[in-house]
Every structure is written in C-alpha cells, then in structure tokens.
N, C-alpha and C positions, 0 to 999 in steps of 0.2 A: 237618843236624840228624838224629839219628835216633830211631828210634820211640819213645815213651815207654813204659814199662810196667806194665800196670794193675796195682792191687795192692788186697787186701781192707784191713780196719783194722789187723787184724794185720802187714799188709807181705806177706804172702803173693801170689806172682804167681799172676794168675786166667787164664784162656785160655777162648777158644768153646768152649761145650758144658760147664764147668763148673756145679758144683751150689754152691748158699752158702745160709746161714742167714742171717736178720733178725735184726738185734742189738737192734734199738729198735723198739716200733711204729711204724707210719708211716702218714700220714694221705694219702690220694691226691685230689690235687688234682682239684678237676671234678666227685666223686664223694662217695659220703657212706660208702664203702669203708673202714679200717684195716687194714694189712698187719699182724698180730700178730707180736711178738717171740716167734723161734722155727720159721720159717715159713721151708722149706725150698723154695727157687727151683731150678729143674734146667732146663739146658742155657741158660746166662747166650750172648749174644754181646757181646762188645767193641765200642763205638764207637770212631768217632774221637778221643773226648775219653777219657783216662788214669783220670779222676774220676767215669767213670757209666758203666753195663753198661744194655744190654737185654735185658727178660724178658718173659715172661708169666707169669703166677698163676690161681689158679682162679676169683677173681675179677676180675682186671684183665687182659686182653691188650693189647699195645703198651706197657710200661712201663719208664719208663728210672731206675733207682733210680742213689744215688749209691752209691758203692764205699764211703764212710766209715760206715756202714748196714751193711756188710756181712759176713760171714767165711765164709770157706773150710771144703767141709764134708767 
C-alpha cells in the first residue's frame, strides 16, 4: 500500500509546514474556544491519518482539525 495523500476540500495536496484557511467555524472540543471562518493556520503538519493535519492557533495549541474544514492558502 502506499501513502495516502492529504488533500484540502478543494483536493489541493497539503504538505508540512503549509498554511490553510478555515472554511467553516469550528467549535473545539474541551474548550469553550471557536475557530472563526477565515482564520489562517501556518505551518500545518501531516498525520498519519490522510483526513486531519495538526496545528496550532492562537488560541488552541495541540490541534488536530480535519482536512474537509480546510483550504489551501
């Protein structure tokens, strides 16, 4: 099997260290925080999983959004 590849909503391939914009608000679990639609993420890395990046924000560190949330900026 070989690697799968992460893709924004667009289909756009992402890679470590990309930057993406929030397509939709998002509410962060745990926390009484909302990521606003519009909100520019820089230096994304790739998980294992094809379907979610990790980031951090200026208010959340350690955050793993899903890619379908996301577009290439």
């Amino acid at each position: 099997m070989g690697d799968a590849i992460t893709k924004d909503s667009n289909g756009n391939p992402l890679g470590d260290g990309d930057s993406v914009t929030v397509i939709k608000d998002l509410k962060v679990k745990g926390t009484s925080e909302t990521i606003k639609r519009g909100t520019l993420v820089k230096n994304i890395r790739l998980t294992g999983n094809p379907g979610k990046v990790e980031c951090n924000t200026k208010q959340v560190k350690g955050l793993v959004l899903k890619t379908e949330f996301l577009k290439k900026a």
